[in-house]
C-alpha positions in Angstrom: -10.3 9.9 13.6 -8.6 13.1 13.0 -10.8 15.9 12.4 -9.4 19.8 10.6 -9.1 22.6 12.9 -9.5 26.1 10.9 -5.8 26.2 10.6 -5.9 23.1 8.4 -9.0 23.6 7.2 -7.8 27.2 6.2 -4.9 25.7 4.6 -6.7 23.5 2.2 -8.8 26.1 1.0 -6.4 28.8 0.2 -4.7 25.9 -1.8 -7.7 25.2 -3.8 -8.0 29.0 -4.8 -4.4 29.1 -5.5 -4.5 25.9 -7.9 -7.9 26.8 -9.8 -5.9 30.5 -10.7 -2.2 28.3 -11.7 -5.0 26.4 -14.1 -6.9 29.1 -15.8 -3.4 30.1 -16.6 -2.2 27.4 -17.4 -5.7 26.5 -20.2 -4.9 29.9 -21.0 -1.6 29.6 -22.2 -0.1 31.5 -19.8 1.8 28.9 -18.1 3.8 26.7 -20.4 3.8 22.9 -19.1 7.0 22.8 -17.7 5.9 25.5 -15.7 2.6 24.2 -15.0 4.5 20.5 -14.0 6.0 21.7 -10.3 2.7 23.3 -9.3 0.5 20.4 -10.6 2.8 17.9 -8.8 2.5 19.7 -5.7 -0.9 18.6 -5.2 -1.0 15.0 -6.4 -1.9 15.2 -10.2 -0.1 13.9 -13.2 0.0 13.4 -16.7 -0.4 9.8 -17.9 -0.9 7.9 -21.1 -4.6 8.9 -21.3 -5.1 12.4 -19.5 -4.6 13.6 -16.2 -4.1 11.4 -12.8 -5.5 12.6 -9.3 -3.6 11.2 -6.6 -5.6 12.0 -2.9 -3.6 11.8 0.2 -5.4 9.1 2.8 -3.3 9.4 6.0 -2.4 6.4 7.6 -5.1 5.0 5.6 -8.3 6.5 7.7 -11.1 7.7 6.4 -15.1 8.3 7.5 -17.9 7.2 5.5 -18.3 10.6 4.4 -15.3 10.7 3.2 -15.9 7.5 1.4 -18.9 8.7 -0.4 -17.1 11.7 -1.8 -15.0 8.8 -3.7 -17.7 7.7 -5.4 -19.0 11.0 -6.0 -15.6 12.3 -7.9 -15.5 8.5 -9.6 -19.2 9.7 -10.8 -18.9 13.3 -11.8 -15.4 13.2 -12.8 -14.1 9.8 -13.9 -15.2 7.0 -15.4 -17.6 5.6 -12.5 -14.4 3.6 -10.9 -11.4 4.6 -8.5 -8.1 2.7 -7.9 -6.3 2.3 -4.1 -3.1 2.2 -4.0 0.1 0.7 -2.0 0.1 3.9 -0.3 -3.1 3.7 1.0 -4.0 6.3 -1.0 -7.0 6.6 -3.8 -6.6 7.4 -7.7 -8.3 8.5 -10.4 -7.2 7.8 -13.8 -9.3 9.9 -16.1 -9.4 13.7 -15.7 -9.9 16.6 -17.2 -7.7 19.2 -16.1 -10.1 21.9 -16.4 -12.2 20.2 -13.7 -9.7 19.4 -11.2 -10.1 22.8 -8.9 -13.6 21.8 -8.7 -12.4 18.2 -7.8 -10.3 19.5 -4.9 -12.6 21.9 -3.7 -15.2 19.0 -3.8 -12.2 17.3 -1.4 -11.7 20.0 0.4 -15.4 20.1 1.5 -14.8 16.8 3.6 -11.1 17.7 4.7 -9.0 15.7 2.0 -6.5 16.9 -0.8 -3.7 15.8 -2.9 -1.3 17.9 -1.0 2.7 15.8 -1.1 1.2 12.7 -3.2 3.9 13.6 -5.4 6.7 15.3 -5.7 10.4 15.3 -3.8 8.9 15.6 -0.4 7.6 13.8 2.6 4.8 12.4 1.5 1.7 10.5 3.1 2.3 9.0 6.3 1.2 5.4 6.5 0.5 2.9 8.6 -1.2 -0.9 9.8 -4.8 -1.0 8.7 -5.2 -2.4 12.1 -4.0 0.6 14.3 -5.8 0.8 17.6 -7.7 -2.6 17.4 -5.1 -5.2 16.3 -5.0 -7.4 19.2 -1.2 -7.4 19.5 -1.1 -3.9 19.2 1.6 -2.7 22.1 0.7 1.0 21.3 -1.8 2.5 19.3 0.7 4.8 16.5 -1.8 7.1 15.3 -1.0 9.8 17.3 1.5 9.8 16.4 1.1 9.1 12.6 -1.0 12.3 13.1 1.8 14.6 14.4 4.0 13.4 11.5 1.6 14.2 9.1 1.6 17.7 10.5 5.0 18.4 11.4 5.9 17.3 7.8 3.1 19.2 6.0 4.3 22.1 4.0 7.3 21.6 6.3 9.9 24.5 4.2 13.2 22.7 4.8 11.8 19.3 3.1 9.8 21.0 0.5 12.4 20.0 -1.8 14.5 16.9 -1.1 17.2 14.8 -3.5 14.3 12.1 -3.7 10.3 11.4 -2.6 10.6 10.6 0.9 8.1 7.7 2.4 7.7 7.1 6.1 5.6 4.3 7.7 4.7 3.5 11.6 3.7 0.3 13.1 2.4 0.0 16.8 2.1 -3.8 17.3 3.7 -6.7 17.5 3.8 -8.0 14.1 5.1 -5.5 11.2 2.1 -4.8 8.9 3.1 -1.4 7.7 5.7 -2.9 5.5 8.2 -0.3 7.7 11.0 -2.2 6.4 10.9 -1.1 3.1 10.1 2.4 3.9 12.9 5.4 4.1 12.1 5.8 7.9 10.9 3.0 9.6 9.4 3.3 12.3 8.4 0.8 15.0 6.5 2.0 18.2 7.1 -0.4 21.1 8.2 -0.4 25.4 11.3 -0.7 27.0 11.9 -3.1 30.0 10.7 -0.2 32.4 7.3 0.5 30.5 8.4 3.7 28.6 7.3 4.3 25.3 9.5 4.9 22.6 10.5 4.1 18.6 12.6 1.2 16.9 13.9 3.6 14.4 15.0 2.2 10.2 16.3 4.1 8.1 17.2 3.8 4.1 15.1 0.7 3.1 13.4 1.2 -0.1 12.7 -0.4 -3.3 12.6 0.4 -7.0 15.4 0.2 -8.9 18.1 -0.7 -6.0 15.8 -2.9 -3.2 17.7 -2.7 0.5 15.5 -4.1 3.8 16.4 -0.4 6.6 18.6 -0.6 8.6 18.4 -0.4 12.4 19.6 3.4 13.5 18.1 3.4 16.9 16.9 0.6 18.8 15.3 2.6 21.2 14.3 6.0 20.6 11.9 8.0 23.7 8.5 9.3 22.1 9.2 12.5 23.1 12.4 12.8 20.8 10.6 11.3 17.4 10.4 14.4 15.5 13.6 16.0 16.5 15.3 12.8 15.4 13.5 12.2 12.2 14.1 16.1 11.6 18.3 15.0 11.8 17.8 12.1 10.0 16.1 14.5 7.4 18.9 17.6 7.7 21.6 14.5 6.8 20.0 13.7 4.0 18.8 16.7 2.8 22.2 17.8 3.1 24.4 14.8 1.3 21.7 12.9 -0.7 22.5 13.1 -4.2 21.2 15.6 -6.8 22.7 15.0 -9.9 21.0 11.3 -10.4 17.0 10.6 -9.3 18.4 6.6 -9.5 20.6 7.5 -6.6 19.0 10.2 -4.4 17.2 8.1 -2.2 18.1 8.1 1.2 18.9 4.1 0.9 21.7 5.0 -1.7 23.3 7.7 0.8 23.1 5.1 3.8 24.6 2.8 2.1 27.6 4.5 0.1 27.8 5.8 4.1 27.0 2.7 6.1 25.1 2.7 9.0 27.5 3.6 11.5 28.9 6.6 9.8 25.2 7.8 9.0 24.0 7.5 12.3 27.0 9.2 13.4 26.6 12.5 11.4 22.5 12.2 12.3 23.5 12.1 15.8 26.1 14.8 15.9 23.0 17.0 14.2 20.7 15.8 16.6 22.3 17.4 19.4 21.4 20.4 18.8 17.7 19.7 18.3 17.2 17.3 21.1 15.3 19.0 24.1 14.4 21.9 21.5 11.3 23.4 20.5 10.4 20.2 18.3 10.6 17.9 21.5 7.5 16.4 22.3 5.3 16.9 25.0 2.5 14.8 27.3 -0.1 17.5 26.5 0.6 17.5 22.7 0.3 13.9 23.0 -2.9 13.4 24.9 -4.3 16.5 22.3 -3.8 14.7 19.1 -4.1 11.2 21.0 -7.9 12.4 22.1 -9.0 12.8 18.3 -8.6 8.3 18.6 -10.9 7.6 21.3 -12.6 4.8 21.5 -16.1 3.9 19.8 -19.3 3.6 22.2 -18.3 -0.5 22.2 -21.0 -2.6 23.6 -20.2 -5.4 26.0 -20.2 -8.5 24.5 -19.7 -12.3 25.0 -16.3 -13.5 22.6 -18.3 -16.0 21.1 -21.5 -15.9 19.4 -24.0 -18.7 19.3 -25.8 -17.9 16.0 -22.7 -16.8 14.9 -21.0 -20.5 15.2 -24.2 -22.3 14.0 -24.3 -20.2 11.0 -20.9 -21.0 10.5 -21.0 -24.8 10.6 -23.6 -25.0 8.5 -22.4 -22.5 5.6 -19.0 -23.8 4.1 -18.5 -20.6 1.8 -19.4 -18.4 5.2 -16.4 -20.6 6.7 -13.9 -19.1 4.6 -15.0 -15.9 4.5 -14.4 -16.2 8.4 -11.7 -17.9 8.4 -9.4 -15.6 5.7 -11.2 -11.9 5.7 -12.0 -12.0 9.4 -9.7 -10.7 12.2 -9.7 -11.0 16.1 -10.2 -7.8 17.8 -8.6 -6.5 20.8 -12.3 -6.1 22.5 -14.7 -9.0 23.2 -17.3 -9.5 21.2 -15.7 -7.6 17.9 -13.9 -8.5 14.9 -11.7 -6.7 12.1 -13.4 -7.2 8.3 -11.4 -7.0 5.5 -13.4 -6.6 2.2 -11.6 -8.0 -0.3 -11.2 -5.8 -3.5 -9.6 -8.5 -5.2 -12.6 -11.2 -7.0 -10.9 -13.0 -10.1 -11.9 -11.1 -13.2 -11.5 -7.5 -11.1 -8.4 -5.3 -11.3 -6.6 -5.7 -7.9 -7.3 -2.3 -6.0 -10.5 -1.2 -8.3 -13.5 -0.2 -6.4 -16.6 1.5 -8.8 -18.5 4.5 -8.0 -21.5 1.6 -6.7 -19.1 -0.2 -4.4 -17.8 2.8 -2.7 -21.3 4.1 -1.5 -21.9 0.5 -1.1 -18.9 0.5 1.5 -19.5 3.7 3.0 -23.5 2.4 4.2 -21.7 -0.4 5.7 -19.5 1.4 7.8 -22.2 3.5 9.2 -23.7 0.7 10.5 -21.7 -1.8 11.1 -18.4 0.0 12.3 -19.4 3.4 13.2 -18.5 5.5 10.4 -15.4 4.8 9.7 -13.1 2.3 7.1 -9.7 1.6 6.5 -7.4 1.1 3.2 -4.8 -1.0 3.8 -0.8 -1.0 1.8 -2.1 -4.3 -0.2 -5.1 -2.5 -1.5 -8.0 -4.2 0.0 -10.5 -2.1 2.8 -11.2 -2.8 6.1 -13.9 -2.6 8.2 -12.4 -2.5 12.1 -14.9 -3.0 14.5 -17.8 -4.7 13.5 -19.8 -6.8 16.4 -19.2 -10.6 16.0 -23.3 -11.2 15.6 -23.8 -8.8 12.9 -20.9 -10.9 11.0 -23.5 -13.3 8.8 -25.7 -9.9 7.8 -22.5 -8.1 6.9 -21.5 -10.9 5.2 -24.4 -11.7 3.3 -24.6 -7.6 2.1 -21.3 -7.5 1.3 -21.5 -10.3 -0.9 -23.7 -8.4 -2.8 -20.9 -5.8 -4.3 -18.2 -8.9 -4.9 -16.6 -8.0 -1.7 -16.3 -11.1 0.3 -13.9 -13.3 -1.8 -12.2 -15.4 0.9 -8.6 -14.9 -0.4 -6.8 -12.3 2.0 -3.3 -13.6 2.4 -3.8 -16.2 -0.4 -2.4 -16.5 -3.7 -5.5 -14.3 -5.5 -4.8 -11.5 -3.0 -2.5 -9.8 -5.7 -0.8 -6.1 -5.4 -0.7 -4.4 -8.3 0.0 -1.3 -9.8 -2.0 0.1 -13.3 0.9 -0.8 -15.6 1.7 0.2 -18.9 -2.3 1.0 -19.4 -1.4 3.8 -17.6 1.6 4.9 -16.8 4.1 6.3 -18.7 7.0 4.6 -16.7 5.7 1.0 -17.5 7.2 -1.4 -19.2 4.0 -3.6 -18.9 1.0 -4.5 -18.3 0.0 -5.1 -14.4 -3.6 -5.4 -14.2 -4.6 -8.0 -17.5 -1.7 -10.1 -15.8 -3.2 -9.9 -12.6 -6.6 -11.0 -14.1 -4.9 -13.7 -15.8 -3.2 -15.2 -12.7 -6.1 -14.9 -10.4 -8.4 -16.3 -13.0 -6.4 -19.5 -13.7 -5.9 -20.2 -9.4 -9.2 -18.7 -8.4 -10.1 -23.1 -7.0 -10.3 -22.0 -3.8 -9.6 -25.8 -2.5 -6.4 -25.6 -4.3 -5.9 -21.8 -2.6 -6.5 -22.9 0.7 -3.9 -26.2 -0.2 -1.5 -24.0 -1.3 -1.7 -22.1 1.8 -0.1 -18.2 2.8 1.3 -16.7 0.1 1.8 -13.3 -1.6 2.3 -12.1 -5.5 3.3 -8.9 -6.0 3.2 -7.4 -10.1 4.8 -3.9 -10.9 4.7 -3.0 -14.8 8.4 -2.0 -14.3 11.4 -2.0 -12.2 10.2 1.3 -9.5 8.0 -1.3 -7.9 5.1 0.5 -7.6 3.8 -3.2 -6.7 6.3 -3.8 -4.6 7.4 -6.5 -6.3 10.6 -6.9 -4.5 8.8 -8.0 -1.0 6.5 -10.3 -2.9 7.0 -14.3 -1.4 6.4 -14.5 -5.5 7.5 -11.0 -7.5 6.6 -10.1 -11.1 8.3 -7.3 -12.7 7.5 -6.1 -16.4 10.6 -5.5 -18.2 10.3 -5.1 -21.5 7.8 -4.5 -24.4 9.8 -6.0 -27.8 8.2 -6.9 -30.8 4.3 -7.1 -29.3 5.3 -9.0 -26.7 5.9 -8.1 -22.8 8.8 -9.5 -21.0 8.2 -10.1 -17.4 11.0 -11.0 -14.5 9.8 -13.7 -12.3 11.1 -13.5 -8.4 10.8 -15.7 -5.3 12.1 -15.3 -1.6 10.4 -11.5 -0.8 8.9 -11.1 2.4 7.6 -8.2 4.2 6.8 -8.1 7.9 9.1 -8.7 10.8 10.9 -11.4 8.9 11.3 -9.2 5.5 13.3 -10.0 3.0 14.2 -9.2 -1.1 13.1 -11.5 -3.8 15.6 -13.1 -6.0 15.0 -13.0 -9.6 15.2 -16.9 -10.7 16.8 -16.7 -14.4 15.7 -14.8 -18.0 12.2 -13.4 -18.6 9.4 -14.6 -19.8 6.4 -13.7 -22.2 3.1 -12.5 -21.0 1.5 -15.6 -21.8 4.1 -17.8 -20.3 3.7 -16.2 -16.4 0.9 -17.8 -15.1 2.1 -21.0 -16.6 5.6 -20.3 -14.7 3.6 -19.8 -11.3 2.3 -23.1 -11.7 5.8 -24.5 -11.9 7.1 -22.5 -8.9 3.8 -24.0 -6.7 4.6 -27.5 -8.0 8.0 -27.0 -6.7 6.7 -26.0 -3.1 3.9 -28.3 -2.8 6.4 -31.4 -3.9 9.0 -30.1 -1.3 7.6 -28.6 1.5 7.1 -29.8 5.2 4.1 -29.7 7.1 2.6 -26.3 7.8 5.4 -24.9 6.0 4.5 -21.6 4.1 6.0 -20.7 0.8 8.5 -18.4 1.8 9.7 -20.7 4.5 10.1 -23.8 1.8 12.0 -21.4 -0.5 14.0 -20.3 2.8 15.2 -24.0 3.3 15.6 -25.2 0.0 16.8 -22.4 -1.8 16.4 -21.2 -5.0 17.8 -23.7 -7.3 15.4 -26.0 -7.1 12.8 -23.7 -8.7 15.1 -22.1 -11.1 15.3 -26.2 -12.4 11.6 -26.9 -12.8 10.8 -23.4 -14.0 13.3 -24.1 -17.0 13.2 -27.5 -17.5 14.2 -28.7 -21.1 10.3 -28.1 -22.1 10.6 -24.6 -21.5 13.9 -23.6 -23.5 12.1 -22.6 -27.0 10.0 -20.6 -24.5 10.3 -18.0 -27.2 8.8 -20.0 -30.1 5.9 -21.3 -27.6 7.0 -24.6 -28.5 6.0 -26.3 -25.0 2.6 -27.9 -24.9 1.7 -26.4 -21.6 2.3 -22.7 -22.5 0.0 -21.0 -24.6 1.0 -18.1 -26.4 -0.3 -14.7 -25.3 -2.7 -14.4 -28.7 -4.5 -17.5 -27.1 -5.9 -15.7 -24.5 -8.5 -13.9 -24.5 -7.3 -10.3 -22.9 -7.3 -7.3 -24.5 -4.1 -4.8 -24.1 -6.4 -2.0 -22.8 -8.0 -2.6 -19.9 -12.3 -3.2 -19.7 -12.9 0.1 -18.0 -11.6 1.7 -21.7 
């Protein structure tokens, strides 16, 4: 992985001094809050419900186990013994003191991380496919590139400043796992019918408050041109994007009051004079950054282990775990491990102090040092030797990490909600417990087949609701009830797509019963191997708009149907455990 020169490195630290002196003024009263709020922001830590929030950039979701164990030292010393990871592959912590957050990013600092561009109207952290440069359809590993982006967009002093946050995400293989779709730039790395290497290029997809799938700009785009483009693509929006709304200064909103044509007209016409500049890429630039991703010292090793497959017929619980949390690996004789932060009864995303050193012992020696977050907020171990799969398995079982659910119904994104954040509407996580809780039957799972639920506490889609195959979005909080929207028909991946929202809202209490209907829908209609989304693709929505509000739901309000039970009846406090 990518490791600081002294110019980063150099960077980082003079950051740290010049944040501990803006808060020492700010304690001091020197700096009033609204002065403080631009210089906070500008390294990832806001002001929530309960105290302060660090935000800590992960690029393109990499980190060492060093790294890792820095996590649970800040969760420790800092927090409340717990840290949250996010959709941007990103970490969290919800509970700081402000007067110890210099400390806490010079503690960062120490192991080359920060908070630099978490927030703020700015590029921020590049992301990409947990699996980069082991995914087995991988055309082209995109981390060095990722890398390069990171840099050229780091304190970049045109961008510093945009209309809107800017998100860009990069995807090297076959199948879209960096959700690039939904991403201001998208983009795509892939070959051309000579061999040359080059960039599928989106642009303006997004979601929040206005959800649009990017649009194609350039279908092929040389590597050597990547930053001058996305530099144009930048200048246009920088330029035009709106200033005088924050509901309409993404990039999406100026692409489409544009359309695509006319936008990638004006890009283009800026792009000539950047193309062959300074900012073009070069082979040796390349192969620089591209040498920080070697390979690990990989062993050679038979595809199938013996033990491995006798372990496996005997153990129905190993089985699953195998089958759902295990991924093939490019080389013989390894596999991809995805620990699963999601166990009914857990807060989708949480990982404590305990797991995080846990984690971090595993990857030193099971995948040489090194771990992955992943966009739906689970971690990944990437190349771990099929016959060490039972002892990883067995250890890991030891810290809850080996539910079998990745890709299944319990595999829930979700942001922290109105027990958070002051943007909520409400609660995420209790509803997330909830759900999981009542369809954690893993017999009925595994029936029910590939599926995703996606919960965001309010209509910015932190949990990307909007590319959920099922989307939950809070709405309102009115007389102590929540009000949720319930969604079908989102996708992500190569086939992504927006949800539709199926009719009124519902309570708190009503949502999981609401699921149920929506699954009894899909498992009365659907063909064989037919996935959710595919069912609600062929069918439409109507016929789970009908069930959902059948005649025994219309006094939904008074709690009047005998299935639904009323949000007092469950036994969930508003404030979440970790209070």
């Amino acid at each position: 992985m990518y490791r600081y020169d002294e110019f980063d490195q150099t960077i980082v630290n003079e950051r740290v001094k010049q944040f501990r002196d803006q808060v020492r003024r700010r304690l001091s009263g020197e700096l009033k809050e609204e002065e403080f709020l631009p210089l906070r922001l500008q390294n990832g830590l806001y002001m929530q419900i309960h105290g302060y929030m660090l935000r800590i950039a992960v690029p393109y979701g990499l980190i060492s186990s060093q790294q890792m164990r820095m996590f649970a030292h800040i969760a420790r010393k800092y927090d409340r013994g717990y840290g949250h990871f996010t959709t941007r592959q990103n970490i969290q912590f919800n509970w700081l003191k402000l007067e110890d957050t210099p400390d806490l990013l010079a503690d960062l600092a120490s192991v080359e991380m920060h908070g630099i561009q978490t927030s703020g109207n700015c590029i921020r952290n590049i992301t990409s496919d947990e699996f980069v440069g082991v995914a087995h359809d991988e055309i082209v590993d995109p981390r060095p590139y990722a890398e390069i982006l990171r840099q050229w967009s780091t304190f970049h002093p045109e961008f510093a400043f945009l209309p809107r946050k800017f998100k860009i995400a990069i995807s090297g293989a076959k199948e879209d796992r960096a959700a690039i779709y939904a991403h201001d730039i998208g983009l795509s790395v892939t070959k051309n019918a000579q061999g040359e290497i080059g960039f599928k290029v989106l642009v303006g997809g997004g979601l929040g408050r206005t959800p649009i799938i990017g649009s194609v700009i350039c279908e092929f785009l040389p590597w050597q041109h990547v930053l001058t483009y996305i530099e144009s693509i930048m200048r246009v929006y920088n330029q035009y994007g709106r200033r005088d709304n924050k509901y309409k200064a993404r990039i999406k909103i100026l692409v489409k009051a544009l359309g695509i044509d006319e936008f990638r007209r004006q890009v283009e016409a800026d792009w000539a004079d950047l193309k062959d500049g300074p900012g073009t890429l070069t082979t040796e630039e390349v192969n620089r950054v591209a040498s920080f991703f070697i390979d690990p010292a990989y062993e050679t090793l038979p595809d199938h282990d013996s033990k491995l497959n006798e372990f496996k017929a005997d153990n129905r619980a190993f089985s699953n775990w195998l089958a759902k949390n295990v991924k093939p690996h490019r080389v013989s004789g390894y596999a991809i491990v995805v620990l699963s932060l999601k166990k009914p009864g857990n807060a989708p995303g949480d990982a404590t102090a305990e797991q995080m050193d846990f984690v971090a012992n595993l990857a030193d020696r099971y995948s040489f040092g090194e771990l992955r977050i992943t966009h739906k907020q689970n971690l990944v171990l990437a190349d771990v030797r099929q016959k060490d799969l039972v002892d990883l398995w067995q250890e890991a079982g030891q810290q809850e990490l080996t539910t079998p659910n990745i890709g299944m119904l319990t595999d829930i994104i979700s942001c922290p909600g109105a027990e958070f954040c002051t943007l909520a509407n409400a609660r995420s996580i209790p509803l997330a417990k909830l759900i999981a809780e009542r369809f954690e039957n893993l017999d009925y799972l595994y029936d029910i087949g590939e599926i995703t639920l996606n919960i965001s506490g309010c209509v910015n889609a932190c949990g990307q609701h909007h590319i959920g195959n099922i989307g939950i979005t809070g709405v309102e909080k009115k007389d102590h009830d929540e009000w949720y929207q319930v969604s079908i028909g989102g996708a992500e991946g190569n086939d992504s797509s927006l949800s539709k929202i199926i009719g009124p809202s519902f309570t708190f209490g009503q949502v999981p019963e609401v699921i149920e209907r929506l699954l009894q829908v899909y498992l009365r209609e659907r063909r064989e191997a037919e996935r959710f989304i595919d069912t609600v693709r062929r069918i439409g929505h109507e016929p789970f708009k009908e069930h959902v509000y059948a005649t025994d739901f219309a006094a939904k309000e008074e709690h009047t149907d005998p299935h639904i039970v009323a949000p007092a009846q469950y036994d969930v406090p508003y404030y979440s455990p970790r209070f």
